[in-house]
Every structure is written in structure tokens, then in C-alpha cells.
MIRODREN-630616 format. One line per field, with one value per residue (C-alpha): residue in one letter; x, y, z. Coordinates in nm, 3 decimals. Each point is the difference from the previous one (the first is absolute). Example, Ala and Ser with C-alpha at 12.3 -4.5 7.8 and 13.67 -1.06 7.14 Angstrom:
// residues 2
resn c(A  S)
px c(1.230  0.137)
py c(-0.450  0.344)
pz c(0.780  -0.066)
***
This chain:
// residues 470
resn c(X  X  X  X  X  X  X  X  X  X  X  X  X  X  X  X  X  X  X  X  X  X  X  X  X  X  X  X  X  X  X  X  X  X  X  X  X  X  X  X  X  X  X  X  X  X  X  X  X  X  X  X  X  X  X  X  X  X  X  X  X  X  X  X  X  X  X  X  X  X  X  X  X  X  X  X  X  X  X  X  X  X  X  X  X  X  X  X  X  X  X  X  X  X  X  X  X  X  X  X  X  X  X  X  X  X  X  X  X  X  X  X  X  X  X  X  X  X  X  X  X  X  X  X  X  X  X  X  X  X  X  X  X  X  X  X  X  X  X  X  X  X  X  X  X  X  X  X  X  X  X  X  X  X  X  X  X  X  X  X  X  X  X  X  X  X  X  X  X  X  X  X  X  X  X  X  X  X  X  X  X  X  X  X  X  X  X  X  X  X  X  X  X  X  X  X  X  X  X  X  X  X  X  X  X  X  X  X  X  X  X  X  X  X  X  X  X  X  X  X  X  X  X  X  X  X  X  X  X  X  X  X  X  X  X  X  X  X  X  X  X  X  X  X  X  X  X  X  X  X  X  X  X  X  X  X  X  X  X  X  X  X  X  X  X  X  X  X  X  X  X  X  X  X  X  X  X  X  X  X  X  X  X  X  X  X  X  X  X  X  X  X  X  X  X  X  X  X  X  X  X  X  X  X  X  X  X  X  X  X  X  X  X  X  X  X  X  X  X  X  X  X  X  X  X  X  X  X  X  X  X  X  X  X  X  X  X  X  X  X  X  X  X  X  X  X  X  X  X  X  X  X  X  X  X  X  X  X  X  X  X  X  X  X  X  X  X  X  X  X  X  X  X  X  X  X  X  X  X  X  X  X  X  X  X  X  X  X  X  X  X  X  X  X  X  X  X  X  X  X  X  X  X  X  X  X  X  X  X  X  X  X  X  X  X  X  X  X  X  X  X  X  X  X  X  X  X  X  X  X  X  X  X  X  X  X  X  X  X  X  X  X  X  X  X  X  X  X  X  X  X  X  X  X  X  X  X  X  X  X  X  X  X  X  X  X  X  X  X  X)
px c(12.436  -0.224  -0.289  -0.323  -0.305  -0.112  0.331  0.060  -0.326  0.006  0.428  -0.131  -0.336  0.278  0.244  -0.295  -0.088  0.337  0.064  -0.343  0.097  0.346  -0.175  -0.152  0.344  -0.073  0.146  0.103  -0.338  -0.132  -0.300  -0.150  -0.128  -0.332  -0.248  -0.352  -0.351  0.028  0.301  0.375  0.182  -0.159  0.258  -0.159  0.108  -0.097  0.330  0.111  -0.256  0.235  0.301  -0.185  -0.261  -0.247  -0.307  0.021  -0.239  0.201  0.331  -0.123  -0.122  0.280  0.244  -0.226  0.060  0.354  -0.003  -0.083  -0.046  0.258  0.188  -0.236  -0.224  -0.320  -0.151  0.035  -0.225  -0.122  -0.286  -0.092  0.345  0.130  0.238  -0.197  0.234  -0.090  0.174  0.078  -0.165  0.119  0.297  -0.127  -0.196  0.265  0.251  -0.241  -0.139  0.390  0.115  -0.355  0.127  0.365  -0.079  -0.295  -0.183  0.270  -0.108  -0.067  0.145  0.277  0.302  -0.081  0.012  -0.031  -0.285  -0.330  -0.289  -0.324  -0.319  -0.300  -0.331  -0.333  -0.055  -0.364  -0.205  -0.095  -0.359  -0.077  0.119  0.216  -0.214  0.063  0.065  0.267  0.155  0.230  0.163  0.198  0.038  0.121  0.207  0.130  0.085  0.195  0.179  0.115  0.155  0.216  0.093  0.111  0.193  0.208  -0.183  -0.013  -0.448  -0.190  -0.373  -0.219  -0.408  -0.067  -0.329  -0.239  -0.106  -0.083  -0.255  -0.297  -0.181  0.279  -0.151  -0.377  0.039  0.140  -0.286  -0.199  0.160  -0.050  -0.396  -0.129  -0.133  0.056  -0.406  -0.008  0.206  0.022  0.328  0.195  -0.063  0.405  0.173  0.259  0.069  0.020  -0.340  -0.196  0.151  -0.107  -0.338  0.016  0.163  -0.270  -0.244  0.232  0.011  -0.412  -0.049  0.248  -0.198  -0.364  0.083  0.206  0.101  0.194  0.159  0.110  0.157  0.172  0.112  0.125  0.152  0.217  0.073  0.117  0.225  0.196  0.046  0.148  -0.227  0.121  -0.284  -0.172  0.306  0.024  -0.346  0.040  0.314  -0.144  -0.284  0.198  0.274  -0.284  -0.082  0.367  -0.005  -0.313  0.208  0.317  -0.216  -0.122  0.372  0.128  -0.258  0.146  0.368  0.090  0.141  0.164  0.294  -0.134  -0.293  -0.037  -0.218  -0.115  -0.089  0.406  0.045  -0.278  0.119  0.411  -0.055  0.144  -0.359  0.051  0.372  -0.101  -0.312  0.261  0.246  -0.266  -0.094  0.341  -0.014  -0.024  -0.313  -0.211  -0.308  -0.305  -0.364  -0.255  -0.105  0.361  0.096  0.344  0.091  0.326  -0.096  0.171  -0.039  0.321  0.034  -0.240  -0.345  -0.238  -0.390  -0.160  0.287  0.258  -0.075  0.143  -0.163  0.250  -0.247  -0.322  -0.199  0.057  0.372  -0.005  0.130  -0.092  0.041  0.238  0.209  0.047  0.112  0.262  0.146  -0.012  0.149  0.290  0.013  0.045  0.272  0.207  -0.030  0.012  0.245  -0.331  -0.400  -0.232  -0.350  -0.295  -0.260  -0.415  -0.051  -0.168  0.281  0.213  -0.058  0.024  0.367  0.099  -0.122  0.236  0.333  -0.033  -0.061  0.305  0.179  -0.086  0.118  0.332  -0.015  0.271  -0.208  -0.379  -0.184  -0.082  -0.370  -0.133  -0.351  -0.269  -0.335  -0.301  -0.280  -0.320  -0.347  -0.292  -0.142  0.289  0.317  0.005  -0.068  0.057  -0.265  -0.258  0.057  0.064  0.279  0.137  0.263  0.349  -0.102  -0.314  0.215  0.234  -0.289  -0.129  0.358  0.090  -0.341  0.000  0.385  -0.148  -0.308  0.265  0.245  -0.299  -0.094  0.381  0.144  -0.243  0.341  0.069  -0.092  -0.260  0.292  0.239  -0.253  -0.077  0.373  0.043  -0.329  0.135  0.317  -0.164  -0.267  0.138  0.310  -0.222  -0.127  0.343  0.046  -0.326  0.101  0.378  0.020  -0.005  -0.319  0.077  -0.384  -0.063  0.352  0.152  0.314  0.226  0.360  0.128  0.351  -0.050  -0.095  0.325  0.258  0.108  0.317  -0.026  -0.151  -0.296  -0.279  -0.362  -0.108  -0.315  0.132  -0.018  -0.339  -0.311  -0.243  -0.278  -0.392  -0.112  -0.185  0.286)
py c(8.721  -0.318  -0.060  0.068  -0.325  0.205  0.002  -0.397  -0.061  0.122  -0.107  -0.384  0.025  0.139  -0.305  -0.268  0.091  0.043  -0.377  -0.118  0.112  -0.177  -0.292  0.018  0.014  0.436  0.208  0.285  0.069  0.402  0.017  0.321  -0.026  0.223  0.136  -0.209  0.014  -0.386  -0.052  0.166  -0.041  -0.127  -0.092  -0.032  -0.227  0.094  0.132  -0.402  -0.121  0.058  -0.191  -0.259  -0.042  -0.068  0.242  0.211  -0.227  -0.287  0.159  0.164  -0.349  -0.169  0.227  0.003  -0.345  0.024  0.284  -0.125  0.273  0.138  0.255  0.316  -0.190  -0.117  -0.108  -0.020  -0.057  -0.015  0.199  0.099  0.041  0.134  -0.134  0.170  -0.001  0.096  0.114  -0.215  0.277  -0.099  0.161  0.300  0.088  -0.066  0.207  0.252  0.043  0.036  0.261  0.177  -0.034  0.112  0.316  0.173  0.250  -0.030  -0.295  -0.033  0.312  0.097  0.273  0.350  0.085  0.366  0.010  0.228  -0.137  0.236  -0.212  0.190  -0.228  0.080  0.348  -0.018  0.306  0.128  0.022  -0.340  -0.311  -0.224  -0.294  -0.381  0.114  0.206  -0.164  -0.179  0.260  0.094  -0.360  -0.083  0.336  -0.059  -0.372  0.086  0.301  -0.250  -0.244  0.273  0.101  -0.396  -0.003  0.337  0.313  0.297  -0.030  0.343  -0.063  0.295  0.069  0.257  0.199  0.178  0.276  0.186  -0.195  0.029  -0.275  0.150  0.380  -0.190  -0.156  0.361  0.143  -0.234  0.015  0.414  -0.037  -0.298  -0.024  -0.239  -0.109  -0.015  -0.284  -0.382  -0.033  -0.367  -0.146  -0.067  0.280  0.081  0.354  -0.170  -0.205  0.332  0.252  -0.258  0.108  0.324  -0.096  -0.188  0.287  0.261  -0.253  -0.029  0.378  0.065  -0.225  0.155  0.341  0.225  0.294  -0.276  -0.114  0.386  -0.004  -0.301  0.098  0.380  -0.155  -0.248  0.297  0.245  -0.329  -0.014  0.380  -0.032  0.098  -0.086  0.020  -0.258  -0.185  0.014  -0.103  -0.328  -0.077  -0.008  -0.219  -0.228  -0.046  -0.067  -0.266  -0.143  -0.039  -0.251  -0.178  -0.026  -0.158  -0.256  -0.049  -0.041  -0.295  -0.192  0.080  0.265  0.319  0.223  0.200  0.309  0.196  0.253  0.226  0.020  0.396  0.070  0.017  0.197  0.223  -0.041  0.059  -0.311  -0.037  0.256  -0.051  -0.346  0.188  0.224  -0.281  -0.196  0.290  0.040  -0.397  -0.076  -0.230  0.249  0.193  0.151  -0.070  0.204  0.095  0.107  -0.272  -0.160  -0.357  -0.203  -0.278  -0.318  -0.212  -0.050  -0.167  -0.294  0.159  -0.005  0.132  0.225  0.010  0.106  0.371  0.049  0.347  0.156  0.338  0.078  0.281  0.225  -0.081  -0.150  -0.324  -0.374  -0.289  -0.117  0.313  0.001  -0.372  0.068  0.276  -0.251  -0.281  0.225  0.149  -0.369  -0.082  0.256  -0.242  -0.343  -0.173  -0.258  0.093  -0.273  0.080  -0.235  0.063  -0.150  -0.166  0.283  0.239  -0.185  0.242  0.314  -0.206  -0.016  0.367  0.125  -0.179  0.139  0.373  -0.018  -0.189  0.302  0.254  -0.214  -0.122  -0.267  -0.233  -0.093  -0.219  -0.367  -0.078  -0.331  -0.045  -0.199  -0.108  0.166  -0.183  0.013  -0.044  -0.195  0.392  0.058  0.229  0.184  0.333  0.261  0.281  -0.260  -0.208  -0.347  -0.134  -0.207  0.185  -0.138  0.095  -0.219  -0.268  -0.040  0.023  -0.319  -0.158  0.054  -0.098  -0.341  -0.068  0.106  -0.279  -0.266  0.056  -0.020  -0.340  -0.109  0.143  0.079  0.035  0.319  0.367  0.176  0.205  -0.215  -0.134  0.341  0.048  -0.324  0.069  0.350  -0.151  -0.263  0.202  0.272  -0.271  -0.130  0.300  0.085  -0.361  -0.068  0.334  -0.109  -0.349  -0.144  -0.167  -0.273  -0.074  0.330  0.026  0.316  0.089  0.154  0.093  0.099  -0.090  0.227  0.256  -0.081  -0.031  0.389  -0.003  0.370  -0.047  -0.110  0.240  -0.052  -0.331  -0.184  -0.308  0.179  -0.014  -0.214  -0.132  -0.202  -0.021  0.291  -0.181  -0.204)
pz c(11.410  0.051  -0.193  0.090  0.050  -0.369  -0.172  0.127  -0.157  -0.332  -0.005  0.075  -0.227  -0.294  0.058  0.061  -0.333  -0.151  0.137  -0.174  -0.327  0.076  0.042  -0.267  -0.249  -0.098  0.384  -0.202  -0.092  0.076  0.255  0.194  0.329  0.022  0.277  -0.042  0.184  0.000  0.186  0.128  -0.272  -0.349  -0.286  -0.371  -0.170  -0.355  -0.076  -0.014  -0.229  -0.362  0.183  0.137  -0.224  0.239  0.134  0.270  0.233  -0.056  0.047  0.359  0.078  -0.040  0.173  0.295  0.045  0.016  0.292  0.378  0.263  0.186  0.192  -0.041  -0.312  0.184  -0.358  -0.361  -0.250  -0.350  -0.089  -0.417  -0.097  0.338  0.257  0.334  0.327  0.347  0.267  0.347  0.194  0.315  -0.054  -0.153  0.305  0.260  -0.192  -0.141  0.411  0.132  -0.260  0.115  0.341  -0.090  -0.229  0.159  -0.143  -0.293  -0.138  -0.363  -0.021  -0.327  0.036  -0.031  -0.369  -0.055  -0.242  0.107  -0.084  0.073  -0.010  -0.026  0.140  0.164  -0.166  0.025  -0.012  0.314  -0.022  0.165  0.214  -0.178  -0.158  -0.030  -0.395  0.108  0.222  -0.228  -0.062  0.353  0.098  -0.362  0.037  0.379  -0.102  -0.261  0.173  0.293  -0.249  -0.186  0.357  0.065  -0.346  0.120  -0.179  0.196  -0.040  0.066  0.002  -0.129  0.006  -0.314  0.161  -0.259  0.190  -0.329  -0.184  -0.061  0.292  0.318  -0.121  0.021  0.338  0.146  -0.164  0.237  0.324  -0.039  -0.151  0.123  0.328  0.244  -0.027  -0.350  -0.025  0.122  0.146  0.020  0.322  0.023  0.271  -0.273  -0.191  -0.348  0.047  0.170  -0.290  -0.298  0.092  -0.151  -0.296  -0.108  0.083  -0.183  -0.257  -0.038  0.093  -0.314  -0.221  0.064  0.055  -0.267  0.237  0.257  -0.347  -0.079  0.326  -0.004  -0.294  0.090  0.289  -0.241  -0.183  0.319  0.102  -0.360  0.020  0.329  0.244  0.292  0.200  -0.182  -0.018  0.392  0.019  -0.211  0.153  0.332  -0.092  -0.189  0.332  0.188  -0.277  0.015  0.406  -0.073  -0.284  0.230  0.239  -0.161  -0.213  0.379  0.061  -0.329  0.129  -0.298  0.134  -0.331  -0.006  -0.127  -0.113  -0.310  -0.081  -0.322  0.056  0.084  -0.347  -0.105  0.307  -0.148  -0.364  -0.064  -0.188  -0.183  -0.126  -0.117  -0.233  -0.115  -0.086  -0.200  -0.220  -0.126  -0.136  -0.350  0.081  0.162  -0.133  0.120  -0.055  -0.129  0.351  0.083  0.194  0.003  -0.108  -0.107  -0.284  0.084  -0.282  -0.077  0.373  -0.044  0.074  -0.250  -0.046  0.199  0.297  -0.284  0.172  0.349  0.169  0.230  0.028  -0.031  -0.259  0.289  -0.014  0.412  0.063  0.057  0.182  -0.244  -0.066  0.379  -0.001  -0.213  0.203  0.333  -0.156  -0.140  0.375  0.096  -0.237  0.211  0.317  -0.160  -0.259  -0.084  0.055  0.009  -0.032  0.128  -0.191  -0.079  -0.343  -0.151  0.038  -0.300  -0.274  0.230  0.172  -0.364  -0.077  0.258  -0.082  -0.379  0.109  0.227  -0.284  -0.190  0.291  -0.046  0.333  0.029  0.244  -0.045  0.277  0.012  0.070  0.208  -0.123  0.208  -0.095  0.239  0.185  -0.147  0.227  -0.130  -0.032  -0.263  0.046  0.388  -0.012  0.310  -0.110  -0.037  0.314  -0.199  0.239  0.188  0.266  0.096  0.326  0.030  -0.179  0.226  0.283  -0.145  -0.030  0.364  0.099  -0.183  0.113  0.376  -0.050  -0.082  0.240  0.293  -0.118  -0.026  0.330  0.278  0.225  -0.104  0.108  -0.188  -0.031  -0.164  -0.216  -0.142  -0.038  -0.222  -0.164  -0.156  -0.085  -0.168  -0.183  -0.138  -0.051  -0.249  -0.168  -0.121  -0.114  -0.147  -0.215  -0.119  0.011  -0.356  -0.119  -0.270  -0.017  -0.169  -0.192  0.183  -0.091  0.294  -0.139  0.330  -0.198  -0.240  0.270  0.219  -0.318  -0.051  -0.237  -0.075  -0.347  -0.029  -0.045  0.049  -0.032  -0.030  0.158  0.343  0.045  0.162  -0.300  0.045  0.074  0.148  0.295  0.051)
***
């Protein structure tokens, strides 16, 4: 099989060198060829300094000199210890564009390898439309999904929906108590912006008045004992909920495989068997209350989070107890599960791989972290109205793409130019949020994400880290 415009490249940038250091009276000299932000190919020369006693600047100097451009090589040069080449990218467009042309849709594309990954994005409580702080997470989530697809996993997407907390029970509180006076609803024609209303007057209503808190609070109750009335009610308030959120995942071009329920297993007793399970381990106990907790010191944690609660005094379950059952549910489907997750779930990501260490569960989930987007206000918060919606963002995207594309090609149809001015604004959106920004020192590992080898375990490597208004 020929080589590829790549593979000519780095096979002339390894013999251009190799013929430098001939020149130089040491050829058999080791060298690696490594990826660089500077150039193609960098090669450090460090490694040479103890043979040649000479520094690492000089060294890359002088073997610069002694390499001209050609075939693919387009430039070399010395830079700090570095030999930097680049690429002749005439080539590498005019192949690149014909094996487009030649493979289709299936370009870029990897064989089939078996593996099922399950990568669980989004997952935002229902109780609002998705913020700009959020929305990280689905493109992050949907980017990553597409890749594995390219490399040959068999990728199901999944959105986790709470529709047994405490803030889904508040906003169906709402939409049953709240008239449609007493509140301001969001100008924007969509079910997710018109129901948020009522969450936030459930959510003052519950604050000032202790007999809507009782309520709330039987009806939280009712739902962990299985009523399924009130689980019927939530439900339905919370799909209505998801239709907004799909609506405004369609505008950003993220569409998931499948949606859970976080009440199916409340509803299954899968809940229930995983409460059971944890009692039975040597690191549980119960507090003086009578709820139940496993102690995870001896996996890392330390202080005050050294207690994990899996029930509460009245022996009903939580958010996390309820977690643990879904992610061994997903384990069923999926040889790999890859979790995209905010910053400030690290402790509770590392809370849950040590309680299903301790249920013996053979596979635990990998978590990709990101850092959230902060408003000169502070951190965005639903009940209180301190937001900025994706849907408003990407309003302002298009509409900014639309006001240069009118200045730049008054040929077109108001048409087309609304056409190019989505593609281009919500285009950027998703690349504003996972291009790499070496200005604020974010770390992608999108290889660490893509290299399964069926032993790693979680890994802290797979993550976003940086500013949190970067």
C-alpha cells in the first residue's frame, strides 16, 4: 500500500535528520519525532547533548543548516533546542480533498471494533432551559461520542433525567399551584422557558411559606414510597421539560441515543437491592439518626466525605444510591461508560467508583471533567434567574454571523444568508466550547479519551481543567 502525503512526511523529516547527524560523523544516533504546537513534526534534540557535547540550541542549529526543503518538508528549523518541520501543504490538501471525495461519508472513519462504549452527557435536571454553563457538557459529550464512533466503538449516547429530586418535585408543585397570573413567563414560545416560571415561584413560595414546604416535602416522600400517582405527575412535567431541552439540543446538532429515568429504578427495586447490598459490606454503619453510610477511607477520601449516605434516617433512598443502581444497569449494555461530568462532581465521580468497588462490580466508569462558565454575577443559577440561555446564545451567534454575511455578500437570498448564518453560528458555539485554549492552559486529552485498551480504570487524565471562565 502507498504511503500517505503524512507518512511521506514524517519518513523524509526521519531520514533528513538521520542524514544530518551523518554529516555530522554520529548517524546511528536515537531521535523521536513528536507532535508540537510550533510546527509538524518537532525533533528534540537534548537526547544528543552527552555525545556531542554541545547544548541543545546549538546542536538544533547546526543540523538545520544541513537540511534544505524538499519533497513533502516545506521548512525546518531550529527553535530552543528543537528541530521544527512543516509540512508542504499543497499536497496535503489535494490528497486530503481527493480521499474526501473518494470515501464519502466514511472518511476518517476506523474498522468496526466490537467494544460498547455508553457515554452518558447532558443529564441536566429538568427544571429549566439548558444554560451557556451547561452547555459544555452535550457538545463536549456529543463531540466526543462522534470521535469513538470514527475510531470503530459501537457509541450509545445516554441523558440520565432526575425526575426524583428534590427541584423536578418543586417545579410540578408549580405547574399544579401556581397560576398562570402569578407568574412572569419567558417571552421565548418554548415549553422549557414557559415551565421555568413556576419553578422559581414554587421555589420562593417554598421558602416563605412552611405548609408549601410540608407538601413538597410529603410529595418527595409519596414518590420514594412508590406512589405512582405522584410519580405520573412528575414524570409528565419533567417530559414536557425534556421536549424543550431536545429542542434546543436539535439547534446545536446533538440528538442522544437514549433517555433514562431516574424513577425506573425506584419503580424496579433495583434501588432497593443496591441498599440491601451495601448493608451487608464490612464498611457500612449507620448514624445516630438511622441512616445508612459506607466509610471509604481506605479508598482515598479523607475528612468529612469519608461517609457516603446511600439512605436516609427514614431508610428511603438518594440521588446517589440510585446512581449506583443506573450505572450498574448500564454496565449490562456497554463494555466501557464514559461519563461527562462539571468540575464539582469530582468527589461525588470518585464516591461512586469506590461503592461499586465495594459491591465488587468488575467495571467502574471513567469521568471527563470540564470547568463551568461563571457570569460577572458569580455561578448561574436556574431558581434565581442568573443566566445566560443556550438558546439566546446561539440567537446572538446566528445573528452576528447573519450581520457579516450581509455586508460580505449582498448577492445572496435572505434565504441563503440565513442558511449560512446558522451554520456558521451555532458552528462556532460548538467550537468556541472544544477547541483548545493555550492562553488559559486547558488541557484536552482527547487521546486519552480515544485510547481504550480494556484496563484502564478511571482516570483523571480524561478530563477538561482550567479557569472556570475560560
Amino acid at each position: 500500500m502507498s504511503m500517505d502525503v503524512r507518512q511521506r512526511f514524517e519518513s523524509e523529516v526521519e531520514a533528513a535528520v538521520r542524514t544530518a547527524l551523518g554529516e555530522i560523523g554520529h548517524p546511528d544516533l536515537k531521535f523521536i519525532m513528536e507532535a508540537s504546537n510550533l510546527a509538524d513534526i518537532a525533533v528534540p534534540c537534548f537526547g544528543f547533548s552527552r555525545e556531542l557535547r554541545m547544548d541543545p540550541k546549538s546542536i538544533a542549529e547546526d543540523l538545520a543548516a544541513k537540511i534544505a526543503p524538499s519533497g513533502t518538508i516545506a521548512s525546518v528549523s531550529p527553535l530552543k533546542g528543537y528541530l521544527n518541520f512543516m509540512i508542504d501543504e499543497t499536497p496535503l490538501i489535494k490528497e486530503t480533498l481527493e480521499k474526501v471525495i473518494e470515501e464519502g461519508e466514511g472518511y476518517g472513519s476506523m474498522p468496526k471494533n466490537g467494544i460498547r462504549v455508553n457515554v452518558e452527557h447532558t443529564s441536566t435536571n429538568p427544571t429549566g432551559p439548558i444554560h451557556v454553563g451547561r452547555a459544555r457538557n452535550p457538545i463536549i459529550g456529543d463531540t466526543l461520542a462522534r470521535a469513538l464512533k470514527r475510531c470503530g466503538y459501537e457509541v450509545q449516547t445516554e441523558y440520565y433525567v432526575n425526575d426524583v429530586g428534590k427541584q423536578v418535585v418543586i417545579l410540578t408543585w408549580g405547574v399544579s399551584n401556581v397560576s398562570k397570573d402569578a407568574v412572569r413567563e419567558e417571552d421565548r414560545d418554548k415549553t422549557d422557558h414557559k415551565l421555568v416560571a413556576y419553578y422559581r415561584e414554587a421555589n420562593r413560595r417554598m421558602e416563605e411559606d412552611d405548609d408549601v414546604k410540608e407538601h413538597i416535602a410529603e410529595m418527595l416522600r409519596k414518590f420514594e414510597a412508590g406512589d405512582e400517582g405522584i410519580i405520573g405527575s412528575v414524570r409528565e412535567t419533567a417530559e414536557a421539560m425534556i421536549e424543550g431541552l431536545k429542542e434546543t439540543l436539535s439547534e446545536i446538532n446533538v440528538k442522544l441515543d437514549k433517555y433514562t429515568w431516574e424513577s425506573d429504578f425506584i419503580r424496579d427495586g433495583s434501588a432497593k437491592d443496591v441498599v440491601e447490598k451495601l448493608k451487608t459490606s464490612k464498611y457500612s454503619g449507620q448514624t445516630d439518626d438511622g441512616a445508612w453510610y459506607i466509610d471509604l477511607k481506605d479508598f482515598g477520601i479523607q475528612g468529612k466525605n469519608t461517609k457516603f449516605t446511600f439512605t436516609r434516617s427514614d431508610g428511603t433512598t438518594l440521588y446517589t444510591t440510585r446512581d449506583l443502581a443506573y450505572h450498574i444497569d448500564k454496565f449490562k449494555r456497554a463494555d466501557r461508560a464514559i461519563d461527562v461530568l462539571g468540575e464539582d462532581q469530582k468527589l461525588g465521580s470518585k464516591q461512586l467508583c469506590s461503592a461499586l468497588e465495594i459491591m465488587g462490580s468488575k467495571k467502574i466508569p471513567e469521568a471527563m471533567f470540564y470547568s463551568f462558565v461563571s457570569l460577572p454575577e458569580g455561578k448561574m443559577s436556574t431558581r434565581k434567574g442568573v443566566v445566560v440561555y443556550l438558546d439566546d446564545l446561539i440567537d446572538e451567534a446566528v445573528s452576528r454571523a447573519m450581520d457579516e454575511i450581509k455586508a460580505r455578500r449582498s448577492d445572496l437570498s435572505e434565504a441563503d444568508m440565513m442558511s449560512i448564518a446558522r451554520k456558521v453560528g451555532i458552528g462556532a458555539v460548538r467550537y468556541n466550547i472544544v477547541r483548545v485554549h493555550p492562553e488559559k492552559q486547558l488541557v484536552f486529552r482527547w487521546d486519552e479519551a480515544l485510547n481504550f485498551d480494556g484496563n484502564s480504570g478511571p482516570t483523571s487524565n480524561m478530563c477538561m481543567q482550567g479557569p472556570a471562565a475560560c
